[in-house]
C-alpha positions, 0 to 999 in steps of 0.5 A, spaced: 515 463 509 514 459 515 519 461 518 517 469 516 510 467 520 515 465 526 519 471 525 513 476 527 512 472 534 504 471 533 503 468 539 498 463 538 494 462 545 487 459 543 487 453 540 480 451 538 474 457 535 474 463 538 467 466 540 469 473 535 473 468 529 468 468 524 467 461 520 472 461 513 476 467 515 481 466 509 477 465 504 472 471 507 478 475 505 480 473 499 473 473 496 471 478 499 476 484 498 482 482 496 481 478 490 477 484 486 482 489 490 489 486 487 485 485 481 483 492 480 489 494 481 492 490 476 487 492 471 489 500 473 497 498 471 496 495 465 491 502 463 496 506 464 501 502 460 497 503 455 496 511 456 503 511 456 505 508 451 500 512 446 503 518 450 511 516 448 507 514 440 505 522 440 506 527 445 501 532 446 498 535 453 491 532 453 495 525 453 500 527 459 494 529 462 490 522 462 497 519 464 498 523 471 490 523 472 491 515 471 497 515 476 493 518 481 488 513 480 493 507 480 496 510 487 489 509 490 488 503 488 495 501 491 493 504 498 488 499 498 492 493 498 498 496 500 498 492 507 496 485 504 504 484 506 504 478 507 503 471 502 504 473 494 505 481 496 512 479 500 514 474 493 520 476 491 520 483 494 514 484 490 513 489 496 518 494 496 519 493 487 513 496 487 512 502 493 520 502 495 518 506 501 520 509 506 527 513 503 529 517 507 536 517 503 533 519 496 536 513 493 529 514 488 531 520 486 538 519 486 539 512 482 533 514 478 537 521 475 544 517 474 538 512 469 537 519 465 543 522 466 547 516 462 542 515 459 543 507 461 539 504 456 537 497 460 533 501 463 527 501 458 527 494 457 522 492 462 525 485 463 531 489 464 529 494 469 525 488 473 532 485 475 535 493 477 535 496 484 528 496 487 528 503 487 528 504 479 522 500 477 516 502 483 511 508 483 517 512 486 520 512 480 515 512 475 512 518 479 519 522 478 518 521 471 511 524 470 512 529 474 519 531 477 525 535 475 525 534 467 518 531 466 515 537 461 521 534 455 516 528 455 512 532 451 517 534 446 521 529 441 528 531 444 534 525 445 532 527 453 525 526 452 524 520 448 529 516 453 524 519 460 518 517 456 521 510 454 523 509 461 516 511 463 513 506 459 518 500 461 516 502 468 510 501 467 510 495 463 514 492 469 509 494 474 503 491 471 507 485 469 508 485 478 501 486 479 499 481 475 503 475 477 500 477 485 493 477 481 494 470 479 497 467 486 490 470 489 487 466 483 482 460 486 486 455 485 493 457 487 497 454 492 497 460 496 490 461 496 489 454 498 492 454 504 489 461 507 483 458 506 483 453 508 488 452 513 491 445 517 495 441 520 499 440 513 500 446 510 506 449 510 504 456 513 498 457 516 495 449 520 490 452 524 485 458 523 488 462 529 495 463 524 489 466 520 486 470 524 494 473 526 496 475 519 489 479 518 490 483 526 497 483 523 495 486 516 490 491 520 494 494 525 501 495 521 496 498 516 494 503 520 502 504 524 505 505 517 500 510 515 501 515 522 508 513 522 511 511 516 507 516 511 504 522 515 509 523 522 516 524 518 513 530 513 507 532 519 514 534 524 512 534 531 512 542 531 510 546 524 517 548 523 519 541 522 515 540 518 517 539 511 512 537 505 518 533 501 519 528 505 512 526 504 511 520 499 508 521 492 509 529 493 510 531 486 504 528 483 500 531 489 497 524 491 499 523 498 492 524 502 489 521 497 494 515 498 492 515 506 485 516 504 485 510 499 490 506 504 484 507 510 478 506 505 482 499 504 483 498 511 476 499 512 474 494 507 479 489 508 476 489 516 468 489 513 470 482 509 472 478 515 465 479 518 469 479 525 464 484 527 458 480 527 462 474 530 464 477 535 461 476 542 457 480 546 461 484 551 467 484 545 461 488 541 464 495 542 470 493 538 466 493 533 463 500 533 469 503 536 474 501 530 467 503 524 466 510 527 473 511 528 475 509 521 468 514 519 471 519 523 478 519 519 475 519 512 470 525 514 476 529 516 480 526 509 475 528 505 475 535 507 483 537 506 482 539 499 488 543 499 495 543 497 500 539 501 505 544 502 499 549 504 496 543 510 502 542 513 502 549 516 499 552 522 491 552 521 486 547 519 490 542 514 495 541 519 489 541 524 486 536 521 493 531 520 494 531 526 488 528 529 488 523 522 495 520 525 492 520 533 487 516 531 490 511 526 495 510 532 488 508 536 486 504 531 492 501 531 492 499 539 485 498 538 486 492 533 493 489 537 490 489 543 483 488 543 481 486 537 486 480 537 484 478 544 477 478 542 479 473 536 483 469 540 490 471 539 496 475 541 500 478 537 507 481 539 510 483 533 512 490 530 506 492 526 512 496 521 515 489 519 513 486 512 513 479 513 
């Protein structure tokens, strides 16, 4: 973990309080945002589970229904806390077991259909699946199962549909087991908890409260980064004719602007928790305006692209509209590596796309 932080280059060039470090900046965030938000998202998976559950008991449309519905509510809850990627989120790969993204290579689509196609058996045994490919056991796979190729056999009672329907629910069970571990390791007395709080000289990841204040302006900046340039620029294309809606992530279920949307929403909570804003001096006030108004303006925009994915990718509003979303998540994302990090009194140099 130590050497993860090292890694990152976080450049420490302030050795005391700076003027814009609020006091208690671990246990801000912790009690602030991050403890209710994994814990919401923990509550969300082990509802699904149950929704899936009844579903594999006794197939109908309106149980489908609630399990799609309930999915998209899932994913929202996973943006919000998706760039917590650091601490109980990168143990063990939780991250990538969870959201393997991006993948470019369709190995979701790819080892997901060779479990269907054998049937491999493992597969609907969550304890099994937990220790198969990453990319098997997240909310990709379970998104293809409930919605892609082949998802209607879940409301029938064939060999094919039972088979997809238990691995659906194996899948969720493995997905609400992860998200209730990374709850239990943001608990009050956890070790990880403990020194985030409250850093010091002998701790074994952060010794001071400058350490702390780079992993949060770490968190904040990828966050934005991954959403402009992993999620939205590779299925946006720089030209209409590029642009190609199936290379965006959870299409099939229609969940991608609410992802961004929920992604951002976090990112602006998880900002507001650290109270950087009213401890942040004087002259260094308008960062704190400038990334608020910047983040409103965003969710304005997202809040008003209420059409199809395929339909906003083409020339006129909707494409309009993402592409002021990627620009100014790209100067949120210079705002927070620059200036916010000089008004809290460290440097950051680090890819902010790293996860650890």
């Amino acid at each position: 973990m130590r050497r993860a932080l090292c890694a990152v280059l976080l450049c420490l060039w302030a050795t005391g309080a700076s003027a814009g470090m609020p006091d208690n900046l671990g246990q801000r965030i912790t009690d602030g945002f991050v403890r209710p938000s994994v814990t919401q998202f923990a509550n969300t998976a082990a509802v699904l589970s149950g929704d899936i559950d009844r579903l594999c008991r006794e197939p109908s449309e309106p149980r489908l229904d609630t399990v799609r519905q309930r999915f998209d509510t899932l994913v929202e809850a996973w943006f919000r806390i998706f760039f917590l990627r650091f601490g109980p989120m990168v143990v063990d790969n939780r991250f990538e077991k969870i959201f393997f993204w991006p993948d470019p290579r369709g190995v979701v689509l790819r080892q997901v259909g060779a479990i269907l196609a054998g049937p491999d058996a493992d597969a609907i045994d969550p304890a099994k699946l937990a220790a198969k490919s990453v990319a098997v056991q997240g909310l990709p796979a379970l998104e293809f199962l409930l919605f892609g190729t082949g998802s209607p056999s879940l409301l029938d009672k064939t060999d094919e549909g039972r088979f997809r329907c238990a691995y659906a629910l194996s899948a969720s069970v493995v997905l609400s087991e992860r998200a209730a571990a990374i709850v239990a390791d943001w608990g009050p007395d956890s070790a990880f908890v403990r020194e985030i709080a409250h850093p010091g000289p002998n701790n074994d990841i952060y010794r001071n409260d400058q350490e702390v204040a780079a992993e949060v302006v770490k968190a904040l900046a990828g966050g934005t980064a991954f959403l402009a340039e992993v999620v939205i620029v590779p299925f946006l294309g720089k030209e209409p004719e590029q642009a190609n809606y199936r290379k965006a992530p959870l299409w099939r279920s229609g969940s991608t602007i609410r992802a961004v949307r929920g992604g951002l929403a976090g990112l602006r909570d998880f900002y507001a928790a650290t109270g950087i804003g009213e401890a942040l001096s004087a002259p260094d006030r308008w960062i704190d305006g400038g990334l608020r108004l910047e983040m409103r303006k965003i969710l304005d925009t997202l809040d008003k692209l209420d059409m199809p994915l395929d339909e906003a990718v083409r020339p006129g509003p909707g494409r309009e509209a993402l592409i002021y979303t990627v620009i100014a998540l790209k100067s949120l994302h210079t705002t927070m590596d620059t200036r916010l990090a000089q008004a809290v009194g460290v440097s950051v140099g680090f890819n902010a796309l790293d996860g650890d």
